[in-house]
Structures are given as structure tokens and as C-alpha cells.
C-alpha positions in Angstrom: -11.8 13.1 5.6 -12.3 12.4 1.6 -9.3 10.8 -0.3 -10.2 12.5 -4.2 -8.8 10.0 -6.9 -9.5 10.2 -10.5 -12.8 8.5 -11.0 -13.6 8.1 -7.2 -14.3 10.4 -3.9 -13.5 7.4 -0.9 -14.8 8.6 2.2 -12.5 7.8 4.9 -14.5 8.1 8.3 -14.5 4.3 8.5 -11.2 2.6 7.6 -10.8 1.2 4.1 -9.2 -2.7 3.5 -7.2 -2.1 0.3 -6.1 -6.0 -1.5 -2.8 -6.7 -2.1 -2.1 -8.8 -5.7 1.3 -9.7 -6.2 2.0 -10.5 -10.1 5.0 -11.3 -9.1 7.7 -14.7 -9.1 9.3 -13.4 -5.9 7.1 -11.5 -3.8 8.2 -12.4 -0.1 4.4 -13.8 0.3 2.6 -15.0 -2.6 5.5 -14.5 -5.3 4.3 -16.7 -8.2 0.7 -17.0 -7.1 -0.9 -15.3 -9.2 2.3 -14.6 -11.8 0.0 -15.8 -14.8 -2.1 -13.1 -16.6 -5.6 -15.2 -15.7 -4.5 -16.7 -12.0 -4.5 -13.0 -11.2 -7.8 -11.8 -13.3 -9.4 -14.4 -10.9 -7.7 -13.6 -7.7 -8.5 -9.6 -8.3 -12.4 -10.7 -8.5 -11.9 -12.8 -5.6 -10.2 -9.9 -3.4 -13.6 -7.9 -4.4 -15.7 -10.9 -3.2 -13.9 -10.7 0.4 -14.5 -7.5 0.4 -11.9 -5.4 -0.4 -12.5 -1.3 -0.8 -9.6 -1.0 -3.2 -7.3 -3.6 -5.1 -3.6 -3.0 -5.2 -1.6 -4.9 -7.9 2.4 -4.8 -8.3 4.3 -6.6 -10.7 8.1 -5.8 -9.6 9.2 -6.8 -6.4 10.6 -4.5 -4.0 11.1 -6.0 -0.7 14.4 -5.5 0.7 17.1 -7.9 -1.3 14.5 -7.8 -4.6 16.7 -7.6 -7.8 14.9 -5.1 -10.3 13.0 -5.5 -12.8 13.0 -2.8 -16.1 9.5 -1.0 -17.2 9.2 -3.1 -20.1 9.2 -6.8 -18.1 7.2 -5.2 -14.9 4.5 -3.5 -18.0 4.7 -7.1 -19.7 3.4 -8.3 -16.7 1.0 -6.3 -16.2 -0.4 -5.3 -19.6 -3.0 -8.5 -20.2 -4.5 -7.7 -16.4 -4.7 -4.1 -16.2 -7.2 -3.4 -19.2 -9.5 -6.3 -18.2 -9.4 -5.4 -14.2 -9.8 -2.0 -14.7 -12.9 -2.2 -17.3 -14.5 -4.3 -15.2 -14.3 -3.9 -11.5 -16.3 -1.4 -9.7 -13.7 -0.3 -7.0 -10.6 2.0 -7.2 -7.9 0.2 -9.0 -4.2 1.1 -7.2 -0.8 0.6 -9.3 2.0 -0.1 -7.5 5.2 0.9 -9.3 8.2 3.1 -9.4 8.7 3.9 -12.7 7.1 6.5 -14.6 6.4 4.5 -18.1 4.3 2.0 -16.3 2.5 4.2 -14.4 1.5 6.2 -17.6 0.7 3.4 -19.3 -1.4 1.8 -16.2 -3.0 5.6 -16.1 -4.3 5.3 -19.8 -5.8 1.9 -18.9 -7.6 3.7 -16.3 -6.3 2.9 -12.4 -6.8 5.5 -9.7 -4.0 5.6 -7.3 -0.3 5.3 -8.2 1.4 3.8 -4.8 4.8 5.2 -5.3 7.4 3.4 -3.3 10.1 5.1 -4.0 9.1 8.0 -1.6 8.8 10.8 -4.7 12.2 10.5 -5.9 11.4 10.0 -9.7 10.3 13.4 -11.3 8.6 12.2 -14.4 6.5 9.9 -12.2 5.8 13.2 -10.4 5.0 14.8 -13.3 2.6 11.9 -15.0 0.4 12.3 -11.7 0.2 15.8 -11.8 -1.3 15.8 -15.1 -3.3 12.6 -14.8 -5.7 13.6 -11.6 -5.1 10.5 -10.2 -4.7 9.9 -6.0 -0.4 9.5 -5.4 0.5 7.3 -2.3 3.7 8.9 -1.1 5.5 5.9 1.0 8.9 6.6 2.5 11.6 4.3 2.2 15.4 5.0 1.1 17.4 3.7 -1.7 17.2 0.6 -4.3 15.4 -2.6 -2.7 18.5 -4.6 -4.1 20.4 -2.5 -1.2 17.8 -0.5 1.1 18.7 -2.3 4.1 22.2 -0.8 4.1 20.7 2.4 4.5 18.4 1.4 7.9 20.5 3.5 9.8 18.1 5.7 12.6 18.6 7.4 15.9 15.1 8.3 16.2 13.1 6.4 13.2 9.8 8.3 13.8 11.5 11.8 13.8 13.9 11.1 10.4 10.6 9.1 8.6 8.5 12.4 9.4 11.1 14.7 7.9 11.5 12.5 4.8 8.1 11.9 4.2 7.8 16.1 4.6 10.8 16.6 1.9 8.4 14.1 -0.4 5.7 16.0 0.2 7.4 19.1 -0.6 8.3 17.7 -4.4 4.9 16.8 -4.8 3.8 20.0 -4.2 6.5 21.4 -6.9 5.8 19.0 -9.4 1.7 20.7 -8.6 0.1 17.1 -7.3 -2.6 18.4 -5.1 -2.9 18.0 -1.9 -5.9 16.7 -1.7 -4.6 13.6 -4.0 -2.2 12.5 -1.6 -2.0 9.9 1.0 1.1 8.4 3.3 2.6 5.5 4.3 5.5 5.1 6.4 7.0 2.4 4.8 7.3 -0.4 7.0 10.6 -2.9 6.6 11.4 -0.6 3.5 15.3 0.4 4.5 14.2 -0.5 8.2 15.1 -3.3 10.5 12.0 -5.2 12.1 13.3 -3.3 15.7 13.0 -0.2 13.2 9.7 -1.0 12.0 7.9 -1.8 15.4 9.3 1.7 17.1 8.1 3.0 13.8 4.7 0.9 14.6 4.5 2.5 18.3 4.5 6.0 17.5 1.9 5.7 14.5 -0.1 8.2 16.3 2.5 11.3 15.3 2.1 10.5 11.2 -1.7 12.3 11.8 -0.2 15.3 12.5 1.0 15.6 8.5 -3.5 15.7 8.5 -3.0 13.2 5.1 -4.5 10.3 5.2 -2.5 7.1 6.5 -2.3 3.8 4.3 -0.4 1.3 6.9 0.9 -1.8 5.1 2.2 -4.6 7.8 0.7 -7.7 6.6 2.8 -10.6 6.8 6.3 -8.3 6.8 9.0 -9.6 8.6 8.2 -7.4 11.5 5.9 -9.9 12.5 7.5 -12.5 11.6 10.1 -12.0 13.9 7.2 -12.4 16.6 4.7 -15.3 15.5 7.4 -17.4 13.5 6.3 -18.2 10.0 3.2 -20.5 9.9 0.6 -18.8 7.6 -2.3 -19.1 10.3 -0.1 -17.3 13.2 1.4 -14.8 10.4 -2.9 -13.9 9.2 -4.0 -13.4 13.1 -0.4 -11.0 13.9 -1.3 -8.9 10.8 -5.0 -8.6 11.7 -3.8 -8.0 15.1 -1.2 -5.1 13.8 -4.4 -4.0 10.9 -6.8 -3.2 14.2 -3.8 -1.2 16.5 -3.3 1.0 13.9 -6.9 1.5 13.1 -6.8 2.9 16.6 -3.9 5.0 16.2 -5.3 6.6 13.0 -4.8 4.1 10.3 -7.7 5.2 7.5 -6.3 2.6 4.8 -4.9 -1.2 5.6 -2.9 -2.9 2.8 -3.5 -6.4 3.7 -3.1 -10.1 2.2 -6.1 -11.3 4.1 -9.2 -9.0 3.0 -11.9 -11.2 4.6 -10.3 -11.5 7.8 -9.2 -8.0 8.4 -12.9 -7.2 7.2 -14.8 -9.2 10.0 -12.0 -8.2 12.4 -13.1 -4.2 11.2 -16.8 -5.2 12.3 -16.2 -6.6 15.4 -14.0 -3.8 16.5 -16.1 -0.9 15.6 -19.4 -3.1 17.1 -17.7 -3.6 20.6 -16.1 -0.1 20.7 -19.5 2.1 20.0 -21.9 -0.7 21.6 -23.6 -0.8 18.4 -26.2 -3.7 18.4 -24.6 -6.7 16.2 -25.9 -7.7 12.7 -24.8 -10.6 10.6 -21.3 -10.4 8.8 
């Protein structure tokens, strides 16, 4: 399978680590990290170091409970790292946003993938990656974060995230995004409980009949914290843990905090499972 973005063709017969940098002050892991233009310029070289395939960067929160932030103050934060990451890294450079100005804008400064949240809802974002080229992750989740938990209400979480994730697909396809642009993400603790999320997590396996592929972001969410507890060491084994189950249930991309370890964790799995004679990580 070939994911096409803008600038790159990734080849998805081995699964993909994609970086997550947070310039953010409230991000429910790293919020305020790397909230300063050059803290983040040095931790996106860093994730490329570790060995990331792509780099994701978002500068509005939107876990559940996150206040919003307007185009102009998530751009503002945003606008002194974009030009300078995207001139001069040599790996696909994802947005993460929900509104359309700061995707246009982060388009002109040359990113690949727009990693829409907001499950397609926004029609001039729609339209802005139509015309740009660029690869569109469609994630499902429902309403505003500032209120999305009100709306976790499932009988059958895998069936109704299916059918919304279809009804995105289906205005993608009106607003002439191509097909082969697109990848999925079921949105995990967006408008879902952490019982939600792990059901959600068990039946992984029935999101590769949509034949997209299947960006599975888990690292660190609640869902596992509701497990392990909170201690950052237990929290980085759970999601590597979580990264290598889905892997086996058809997981092509894995949005993770913890690129190194999910990276050596890739190795080892795909050295024991084809007997393949081990090298040096």
C-alpha cells in the first residue's frame, strides 16, 4: 500500500512511527514543553534523530476538556516553526489542526499531511486539501473538545465509529480529495470513554475493511492510563505495548510520544516474527 502526499509517496508495507510535537501550554502530555518557537525547532530535529518517519506538530489543544484556541493564536504559534521545519527536514511534515486558515497557511509553508481532527466537518478545510494535493488524515471523533465527552454515548462503538468515519469519507469525496490521499484514524479518547476506547482498541482489525490506511494514535491517552497509573516509565512501555498490538491488527502508521522506543520495539517484533537473523539497532 502507498500513502501519496504532496511531495512524498510513503510506502506502507512496514509500519511507519509518526512524532508527536505538542506546541502547546496544555497538551495532556508535554503541554508547555516545547511551547517556545526554538524548544520546539530542537525537539522536531531530535524526533528525526530517534527516528521518526513523519513529524506531527499541533499547536491547539484538543483533548477532551481543552478550551479553544482561534486561528490567529494556534497560527501565532506555529508561524516561527513551520517555515524553518519544513525547509529543512527531510521527512513528511504533518499539521495537526481544525481550522481551515492554518491549514492554508501551514500548506504554503509546505507540510504534507493535514491530520484533521474534526472528522471532515469543516468544508473550507475540505476544500483547501482538495486543491492543495496534500495527504488528509480523516480521524473520527464528535463535537467541540471543550464538550466531546458529553457526546460518548455508544451501543456498539466499533459499528457507529465505522459509519462515521464512512459519512467523512463520503464529504471528502464531494469536496474531490482523492482517495488515494486519505488515511483513518479512529480517534481514540476523542468523545470516547477509556471502556470506549479499549472495545474500540479490540476490534481494530474491522477498520481494514475501509482498505485506507490506519494511523492509530494511543500513546499515553487515558486509556492506558486507566491501566498502568501515571508514572512516565509504565505509561512509555503500555503505549509501546498498545503501538505493537495494533501493528498486528493492521496499524500502518503509529502516532507516538516515544519514537526511539516504539522504533526498537518495531525491530524486535518484525525480527522474531519472520526469523530474520538480528542486526545491530
Amino acid at each position: 500500500m502507498i500513502w501519496e502526499l504532496s511531495r512524498y509517496k510513503l510506502s506502507l508495507d512496514m509500519p511507519l512511527v509518526m512524532g508527536i510535537l505538542n506546541i502547546t501550554p496544555d497538551s495532556f502530555s508535554d503541554g508547555r514543553k516545547f511551547f517556545q518557537p526554538q524548544q520546539a525547532i530542537d525537539r522536531a530535529f531530535q524526533i528525526v534523530k530517534e527516528g521518526a518517519d513523519i513529524i506531527d506538530i499541533g499547536a491547539e489543544s484538543t483533548r477532551p476538556g481543552a478550551q479553544s484556541v482561534t486561528p490567529d493564536e494556534e497560527w501565532g504559534r506555529l508561524k516561527e516553526v513551520l517555515p524553518e521545519l519544513c525547509s529543512n527536514l527531510k521527512i513528511p511534515i504533518s499539521l495537526d489542526t481544525r481550522h481551515f486558515e492554518v491549514a492554508r497557511r501551514g500548506m504554503e509553508c509546505g507540510v504534507s499531511i493535514i491530520n484533521d481532527v474534526s472528522c471532515a466537518r469543516d468544508s473550507q478545510l475540505l476544500q483547501e486539501v482538495a486543491k492543495s494535493g496534500v495527504g488528509y488524515v480523516l480521524m473520527h471523533s464528535r463535537g467541540e473538545p471543550s464538550h466531546m465527552m458529553k457526546e460518548a454515548r455508544y451501543d456498539q462503538v466499533e459499528v457507529e465509529v465505522l459509519e462515521e468515519l464512512q459519512s467523512g469519507l463520503d464529504r471528502c469525496f464531494n469536496h474531490k480529495i482523492n482517495k488515494e490521499k486519505i488515511c483513518i484514524d479512529p480517534g481514540f479518547g476523542f468523545a470516547k470513554t477509556p471502556q470506549d476506547s479499549l472495545r474500540l482498541f479490540h476490534h481494530l482489525s474491522k477498520f481494514n475493511g475501509l482498505d485506507y490506511p490506519l494511523l492509530i494514535g494511543v500513546s499515553r491517552k487515558r486509556m492506558l492510563r486507566e491501566i498502568v497509573g501515571d508514572s512516565e516509565e509504565g505509561l512509555k512501555m503500555a503505549s509501546v505495548a498498545a503501538a505493537l498490538v495494533a501493528v498486528q491488527n493492521g496499524a500502518n502508521i503509529l502516532r507516538v510520544h516515544d519514537v526511539r522506543d516504539t522504533k526498537i520495539a518495531l525491530k524486535a517484533l518484525q525480527t522474531v516474527s519472520n526469523g530474520l537473523r538480528p542486526s545491530s539497532i
